[in-house]
C-alpha positions in Angstrom: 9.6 3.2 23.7 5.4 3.2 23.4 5.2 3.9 19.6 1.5 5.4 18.3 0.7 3.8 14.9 -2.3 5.3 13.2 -4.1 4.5 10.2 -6.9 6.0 7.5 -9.5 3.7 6.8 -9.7 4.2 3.1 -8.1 1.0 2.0 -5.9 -2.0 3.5 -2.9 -0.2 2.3 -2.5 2.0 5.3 -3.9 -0.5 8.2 -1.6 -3.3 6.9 1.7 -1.6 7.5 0.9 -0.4 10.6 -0.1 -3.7 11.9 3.2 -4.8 10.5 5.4 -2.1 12.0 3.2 -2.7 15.4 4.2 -6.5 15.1 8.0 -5.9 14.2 8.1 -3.0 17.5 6.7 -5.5 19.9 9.5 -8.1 18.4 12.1 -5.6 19.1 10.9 -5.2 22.9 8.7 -1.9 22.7 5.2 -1.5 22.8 2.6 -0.1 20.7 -0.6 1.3 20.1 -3.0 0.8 16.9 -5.6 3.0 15.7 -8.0 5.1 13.7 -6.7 8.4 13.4 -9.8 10.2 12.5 -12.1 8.1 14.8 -9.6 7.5 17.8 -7.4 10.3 17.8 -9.2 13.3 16.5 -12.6 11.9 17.3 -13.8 12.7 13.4 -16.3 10.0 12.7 -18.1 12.2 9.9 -14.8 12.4 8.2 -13.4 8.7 8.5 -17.0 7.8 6.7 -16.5 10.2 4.1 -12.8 8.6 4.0 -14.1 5.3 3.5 -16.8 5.1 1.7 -15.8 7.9 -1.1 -12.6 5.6 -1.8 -14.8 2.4 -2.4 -17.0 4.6 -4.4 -14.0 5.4 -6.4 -12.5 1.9 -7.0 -16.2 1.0 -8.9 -15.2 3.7 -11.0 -11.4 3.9 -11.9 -10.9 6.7 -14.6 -13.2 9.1 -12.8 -10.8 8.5 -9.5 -8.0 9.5 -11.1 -9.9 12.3 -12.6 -11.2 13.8 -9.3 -8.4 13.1 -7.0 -5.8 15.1 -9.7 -8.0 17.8 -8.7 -8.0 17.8 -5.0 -4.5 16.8 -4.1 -3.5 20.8 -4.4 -1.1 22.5 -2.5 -4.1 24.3 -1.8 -6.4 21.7 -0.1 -3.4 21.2 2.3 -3.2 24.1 3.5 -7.1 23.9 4.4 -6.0 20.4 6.2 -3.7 22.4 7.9 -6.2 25.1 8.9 -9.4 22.9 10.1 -6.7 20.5 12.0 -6.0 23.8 14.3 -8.7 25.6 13.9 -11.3 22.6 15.1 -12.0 20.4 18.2 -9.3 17.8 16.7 -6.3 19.4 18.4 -8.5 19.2 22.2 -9.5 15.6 20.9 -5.7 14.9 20.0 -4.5 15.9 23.4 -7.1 13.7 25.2 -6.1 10.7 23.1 -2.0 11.8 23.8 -2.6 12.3 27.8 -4.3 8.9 27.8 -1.7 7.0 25.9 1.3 9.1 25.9 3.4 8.0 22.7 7.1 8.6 23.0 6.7 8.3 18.7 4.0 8.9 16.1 3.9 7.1 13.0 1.4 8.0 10.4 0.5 4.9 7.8 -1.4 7.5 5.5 -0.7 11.2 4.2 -2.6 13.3 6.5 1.2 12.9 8.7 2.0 16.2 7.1 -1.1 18.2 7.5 -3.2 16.8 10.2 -1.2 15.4 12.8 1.7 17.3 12.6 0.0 20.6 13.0 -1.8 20.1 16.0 1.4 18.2 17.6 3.3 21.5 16.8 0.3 23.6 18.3 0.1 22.0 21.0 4.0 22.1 21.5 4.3 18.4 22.3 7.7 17.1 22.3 7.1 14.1 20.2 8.1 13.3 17.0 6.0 12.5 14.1 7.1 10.1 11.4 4.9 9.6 7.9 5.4 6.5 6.3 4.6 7.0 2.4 1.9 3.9 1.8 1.9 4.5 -1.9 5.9 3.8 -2.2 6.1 5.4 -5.1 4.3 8.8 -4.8 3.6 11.4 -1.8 0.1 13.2 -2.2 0.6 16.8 -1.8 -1.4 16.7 1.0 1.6 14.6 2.8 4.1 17.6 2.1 5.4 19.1 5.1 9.3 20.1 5.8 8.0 20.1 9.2 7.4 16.2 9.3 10.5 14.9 11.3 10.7 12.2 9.1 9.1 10.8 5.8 9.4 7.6 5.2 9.2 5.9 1.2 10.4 2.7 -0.3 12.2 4.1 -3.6 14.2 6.5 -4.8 11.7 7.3 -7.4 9.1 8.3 -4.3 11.8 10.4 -3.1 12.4 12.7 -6.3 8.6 13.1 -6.2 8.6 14.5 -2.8 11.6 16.6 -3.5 9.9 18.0 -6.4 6.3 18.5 -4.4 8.8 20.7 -1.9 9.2 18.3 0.4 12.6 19.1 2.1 15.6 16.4 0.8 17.0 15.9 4.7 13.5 15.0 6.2 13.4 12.1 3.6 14.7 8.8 4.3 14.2 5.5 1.7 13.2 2.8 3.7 12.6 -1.0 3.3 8.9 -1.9 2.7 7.7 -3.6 5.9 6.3 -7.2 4.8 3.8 -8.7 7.4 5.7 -11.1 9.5 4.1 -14.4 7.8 5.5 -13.1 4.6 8.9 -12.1 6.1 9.3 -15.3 7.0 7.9 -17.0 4.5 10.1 -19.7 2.8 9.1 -19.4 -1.1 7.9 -22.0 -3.0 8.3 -23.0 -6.3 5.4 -23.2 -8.8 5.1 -26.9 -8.8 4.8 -26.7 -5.3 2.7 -24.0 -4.8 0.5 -25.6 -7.0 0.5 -28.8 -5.2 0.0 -27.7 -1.7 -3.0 -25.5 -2.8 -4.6 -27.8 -4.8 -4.3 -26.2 -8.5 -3.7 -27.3 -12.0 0.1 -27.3 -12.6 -0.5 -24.7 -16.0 0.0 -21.5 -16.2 -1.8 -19.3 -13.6 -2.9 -15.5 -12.8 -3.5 -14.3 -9.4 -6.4 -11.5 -9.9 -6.1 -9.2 -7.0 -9.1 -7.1 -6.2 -7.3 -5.5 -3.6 -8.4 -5.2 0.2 -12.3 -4.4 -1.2 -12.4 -7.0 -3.5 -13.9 -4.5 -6.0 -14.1 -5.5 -9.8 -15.0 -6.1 -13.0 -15.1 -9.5 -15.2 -13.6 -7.9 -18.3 -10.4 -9.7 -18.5 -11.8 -12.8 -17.9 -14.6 -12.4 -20.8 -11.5 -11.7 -23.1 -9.6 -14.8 -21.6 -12.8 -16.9 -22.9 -13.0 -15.5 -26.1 -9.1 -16.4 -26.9 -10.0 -19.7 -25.4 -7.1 -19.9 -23.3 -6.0 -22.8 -21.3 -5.1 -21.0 -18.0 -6.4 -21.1 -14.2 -7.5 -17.6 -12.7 -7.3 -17.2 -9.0 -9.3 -14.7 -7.1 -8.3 -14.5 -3.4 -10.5 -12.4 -0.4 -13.6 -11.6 0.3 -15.8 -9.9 -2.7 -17.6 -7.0 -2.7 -22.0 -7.7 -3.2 -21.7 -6.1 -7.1 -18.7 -8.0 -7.7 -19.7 -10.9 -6.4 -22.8 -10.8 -8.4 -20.8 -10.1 -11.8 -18.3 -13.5 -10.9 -21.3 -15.2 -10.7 -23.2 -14.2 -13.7 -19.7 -15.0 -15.0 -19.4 -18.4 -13.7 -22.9 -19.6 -15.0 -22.2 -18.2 -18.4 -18.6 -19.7 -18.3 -19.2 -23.0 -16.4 -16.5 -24.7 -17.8 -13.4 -21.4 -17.6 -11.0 -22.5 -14.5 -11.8 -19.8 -11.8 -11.1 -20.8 -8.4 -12.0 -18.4 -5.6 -11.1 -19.6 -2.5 -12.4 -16.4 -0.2 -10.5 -14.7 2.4 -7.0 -16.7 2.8 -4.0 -15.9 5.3 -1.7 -17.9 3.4 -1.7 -15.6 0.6 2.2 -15.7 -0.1 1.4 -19.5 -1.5 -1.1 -17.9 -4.1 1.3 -16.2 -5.2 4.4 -18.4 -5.6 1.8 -20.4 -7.5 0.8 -17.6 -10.2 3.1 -17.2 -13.3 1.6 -13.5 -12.9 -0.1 -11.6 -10.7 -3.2 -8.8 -11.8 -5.1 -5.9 -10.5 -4.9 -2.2 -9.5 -1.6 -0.9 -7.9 -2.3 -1.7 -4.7 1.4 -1.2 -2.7 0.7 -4.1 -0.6 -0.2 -6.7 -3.4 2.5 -5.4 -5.9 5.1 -5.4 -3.5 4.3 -8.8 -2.0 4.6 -9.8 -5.4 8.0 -8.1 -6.4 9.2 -9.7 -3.2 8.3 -13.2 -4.2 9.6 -12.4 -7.3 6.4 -12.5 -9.8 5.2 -9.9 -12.5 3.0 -7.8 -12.1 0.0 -6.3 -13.9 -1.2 -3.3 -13.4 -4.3 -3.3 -14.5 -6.2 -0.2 -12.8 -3.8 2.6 -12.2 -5.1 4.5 -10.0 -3.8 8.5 -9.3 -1.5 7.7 -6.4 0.1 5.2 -7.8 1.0 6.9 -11.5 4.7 7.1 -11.1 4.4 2.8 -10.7 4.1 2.8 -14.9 7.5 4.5 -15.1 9.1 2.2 -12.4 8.0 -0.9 -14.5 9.3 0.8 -17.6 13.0 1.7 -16.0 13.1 -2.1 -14.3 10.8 -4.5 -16.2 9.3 -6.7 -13.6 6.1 -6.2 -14.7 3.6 -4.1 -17.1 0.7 -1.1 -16.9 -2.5 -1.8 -18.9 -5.8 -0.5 -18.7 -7.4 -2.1 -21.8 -9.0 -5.9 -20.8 -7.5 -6.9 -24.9 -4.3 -5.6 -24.2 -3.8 -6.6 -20.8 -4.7 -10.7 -22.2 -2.7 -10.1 -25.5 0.7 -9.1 -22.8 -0.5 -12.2 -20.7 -0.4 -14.2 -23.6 2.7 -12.8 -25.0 4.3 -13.9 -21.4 2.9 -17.6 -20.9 4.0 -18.4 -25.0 7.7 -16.5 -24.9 10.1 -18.4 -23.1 12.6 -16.1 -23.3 10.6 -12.9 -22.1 10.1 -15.4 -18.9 13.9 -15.8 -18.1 14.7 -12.0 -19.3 12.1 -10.7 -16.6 13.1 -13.3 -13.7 17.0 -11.6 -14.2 15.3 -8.5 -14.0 14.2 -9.5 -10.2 18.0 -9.5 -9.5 18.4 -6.0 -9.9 15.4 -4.3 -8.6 16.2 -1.6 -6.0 14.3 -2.3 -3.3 14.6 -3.7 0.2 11.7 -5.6 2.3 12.0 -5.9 6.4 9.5 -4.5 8.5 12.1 -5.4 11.4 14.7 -2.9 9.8 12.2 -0.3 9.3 10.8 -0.4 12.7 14.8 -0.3 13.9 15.5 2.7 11.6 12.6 4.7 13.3 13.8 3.9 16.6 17.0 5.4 15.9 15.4 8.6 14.4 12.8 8.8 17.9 16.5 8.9 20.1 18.0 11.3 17.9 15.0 13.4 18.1 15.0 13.6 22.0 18.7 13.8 21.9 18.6 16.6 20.0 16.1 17.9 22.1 18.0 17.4 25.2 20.9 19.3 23.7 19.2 22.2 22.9 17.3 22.4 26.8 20.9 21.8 27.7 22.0 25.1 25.7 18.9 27.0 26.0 
């Protein structure tokens, strides 16, 4: 099969696990095509901007993101995705890009699955099948409810209820593994010590501070670290944003003697984290469930609106904590690094945590749902 995988660019969260999928396809002998779906496919260039740059915007400023973004993600504003995805030049954009490349499969790494794509796939009466794969893992926007999707795709059963609940219909839903980048799939983990070693890093206890894919962020928890005068490592890994940048190094000459290594962009991130006793930073689905996958805690330290049912998951399993306050995000950190015991309770948690990690399975699940879709579809030309 040619499988289509297409991406938003607001965030690494939907490109990365449609690379991943893409890689895991080509593994199992199919081939695959990767891009923009408002630049390449609906030829929207106004729109992917907007996209972009109003979600960086929004990761400077945290509580007003969840603020505004409560407000859009209406039942409402779906149905105007609908409309202006049928109603537009994307549909005779669409079909260009679908002559040129016919897809045999279309999976959607973002939301707009449901209202965008789907739409103009059923307008145009193309017999294809379009699959949405729910980046956020634990929550489905309203804008990527559709009983019309073929299939949507969500790491946990949590996700699931929430779609339910949104209207999303219960047989179009399938829990699927999260699909880890090859390098981390086959990854061997390392143990702390070793970690440690290999990277070059104090063996003491050590947070990973994720700024996710934008590597947008503030210095608060580290100006609270230095006022407990704490004798930990920090780790910053990928490539800062220019007002970030400048506050880590306003930091750094305040704090020239605080242990904050930041090594830049790394492609050996699964090491960073078997070397952290915990890992930091908004709720990122790729970060947190790397991390869950190499079995470290995480703390959630920006919660942003799609990812508000990720509080109750770490309440229900306990492999990790929510905290917006920098004081109360350092006093759980230091809680964690002087109880012993709240160490071992949480690794036992690991054990039991519901969730599944193979891009491999995932790509084969979807293969199976693409032949079952055209032999459906042969069966009913059959009878009709």
């Amino acid at each position: 099969m040619r499988i289509a995988l297409l991406y938003v660019d607001a965030g690494k969260g939907h490109i990365t696990p449609a690379k991943a999928l893409s890689d895991a396809f080509e593994q199992l002998g199919h081939t695959t095509v990767v891009e923009n779906l408002l630049l390449d496919t609906c030829k929207a260039p106004l729109v992917n901007w907007i996209s972009k740059h109003n979600w960086r915007l929004m990761l400077h400023i945290p509580r007003l993101e969840k603020i505004i973004d409560a407000k859009t993600d209406s039942p409402f504003n779906a149905q105007l995705i609908r409309f202006f995805s049928t109603h537009s030049h994307a549909s005779k954009d669409f079909k260009t890009w679908f002559d040129h490349n016919r897809p045999d499969c279309i999976v959607v790494t973002h939301f707009l699955a449901a209202n965008l794509i789907k739409p103009i796939v059923d307008k145009l009466q193309l017999d294809v099948p379009v699959f949405e794969y729910a980046a956020d893992v634990f929550f489905t926007p309203n804008a990527g409810i559709n009983s019309n999707l073929d299939k949507l795709y969500i790491c946990t059963e949590i996700g699931k209820k929430l779609s339910i609940e949104q209207g999303q219909s219960e047989d179009t839903i399938t829990i699927c593994p999260f699909p880890l980048k090859q390098s981390m799939m086959h990854f061997k983990p390392l143990s702390k010590q070793e970690a440690r070693k290999k990277l070059g890093l104090k063996d003491q206890f050590t947070v990973l501070l994720n700024l996710g894919g934008e590597g947008i962020g503030k210095t608060d928890i580290l100006e609270e670290m230095v006022k407990r005068n704490l004798p930990w490592q920090v780790v910053t890994v990928g490539s800062l944003s220019k007002t970030t940048e400048l506050l880590y190094q306003q930091f750094r000459d305040n704090h020239p003697d605080f242990s904050l290594i930041s090594p830049g962009f790394v492609d050996n991130i699964q090491d960073y984290i078997c070397a952290c006793d915990v890992q930091a930073g908004k709720a990122g689905a790729n970060a947190l469930m790397e991390s869950l996958y190499l079995r470290r805690p995480f703390l959630v330290s920006n919660l942003l609106y799609a990812a508000w049912p990720t509080k109750d998951f770490m309440e229900i399993h306990q492999v990790g904590w929510v905290e917006n306050s920098s004081k109360k995000q350092v006093d759980i950190l230091q809680h964690f690094c002087e109880d012993k015991q709240a160490q071992q309770d949480m690794e036992l948690q690991f054990d039991t945590l519901p969730l599944s990690f193979d891009s491999d399975a995932l790509a084969s699940m979807m293969l199976r749902d693409a032949q079952a879709y055209y032999d459906e579809l042969s069966s009913r030309k059959i009878l009709g």
